[in-house]
C-alpha positions in Angstrom: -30.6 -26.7 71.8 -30.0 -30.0 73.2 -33.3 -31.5 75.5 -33.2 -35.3 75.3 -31.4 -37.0 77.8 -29.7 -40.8 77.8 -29.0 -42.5 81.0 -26.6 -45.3 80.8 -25.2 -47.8 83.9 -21.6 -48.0 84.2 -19.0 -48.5 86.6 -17.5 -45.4 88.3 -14.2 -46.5 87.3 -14.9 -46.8 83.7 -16.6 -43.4 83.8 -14.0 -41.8 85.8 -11.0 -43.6 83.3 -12.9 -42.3 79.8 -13.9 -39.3 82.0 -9.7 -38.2 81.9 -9.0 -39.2 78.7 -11.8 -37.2 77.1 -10.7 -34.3 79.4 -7.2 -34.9 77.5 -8.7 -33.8 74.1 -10.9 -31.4 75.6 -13.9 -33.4 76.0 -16.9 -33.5 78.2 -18.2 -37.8 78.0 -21.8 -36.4 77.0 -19.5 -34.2 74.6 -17.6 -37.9 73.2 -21.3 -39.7 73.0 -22.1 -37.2 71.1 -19.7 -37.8 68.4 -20.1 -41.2 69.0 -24.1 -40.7 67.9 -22.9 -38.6 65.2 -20.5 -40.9 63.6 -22.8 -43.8 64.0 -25.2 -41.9 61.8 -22.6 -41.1 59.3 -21.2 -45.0 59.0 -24.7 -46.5 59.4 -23.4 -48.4 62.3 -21.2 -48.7 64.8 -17.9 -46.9 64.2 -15.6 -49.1 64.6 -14.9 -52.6 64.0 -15.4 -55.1 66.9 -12.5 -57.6 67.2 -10.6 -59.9 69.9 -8.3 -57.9 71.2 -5.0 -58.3 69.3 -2.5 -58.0 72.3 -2.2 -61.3 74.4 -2.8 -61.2 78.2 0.8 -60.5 79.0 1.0 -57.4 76.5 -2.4 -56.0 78.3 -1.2 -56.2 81.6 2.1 -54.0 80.5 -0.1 -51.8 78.9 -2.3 -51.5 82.2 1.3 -51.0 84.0 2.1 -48.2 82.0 -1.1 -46.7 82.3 -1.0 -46.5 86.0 2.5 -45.4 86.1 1.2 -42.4 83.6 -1.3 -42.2 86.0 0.5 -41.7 89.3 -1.3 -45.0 90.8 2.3 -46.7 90.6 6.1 -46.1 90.2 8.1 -46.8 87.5 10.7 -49.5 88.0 14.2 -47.6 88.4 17.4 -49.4 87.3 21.0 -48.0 88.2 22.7 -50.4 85.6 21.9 -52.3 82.5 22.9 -55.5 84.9 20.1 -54.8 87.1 17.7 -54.5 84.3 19.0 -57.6 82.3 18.4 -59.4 85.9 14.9 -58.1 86.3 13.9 -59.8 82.8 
């Protein structure tokens, strides 16, 4: 039986944007803490690594694109010939 209780001060976005992709596997955020607690224990630390991000600010910002077409919160570029796209670039 679960009593103890952790409060933690994020943004609404952030907790709304890991709040969906929990919900993708399943997941309820206290349900993804957990496992974060629980893999902590098992590592004896944090599990994962912590790095610089490895993509460079242009790569980020098409991953964010793609996110938010995914999303819904923007539309996909749409090209009627390869001479449009080649154009765009």
């Amino acid at each position: 039986m679960k009593t103890a209780n952790v409060n933690i001060r994020i943004t609404p976005e952030l907790k709304s944007a890991v709040e969906n992709l929990y919900a993708e596997f399943g997941m309820s955020l206290s349900d993804a803490v957990n496992i974060f607690f629980h893999k902590s224990l098992l590592v004896g630390g944090l599990p994962f690594d912590l790095r610089q991000p490895r993509y460079n600010a242009e790569v980020e910002a098409a991953m964010q694109e793609a996110r938010e077409i995914k999303a819904g919160k923007r539309e996909a570029k749409v090209y009627t010939s390869i001479e449009d796209f080649k154009n765009d670039l």
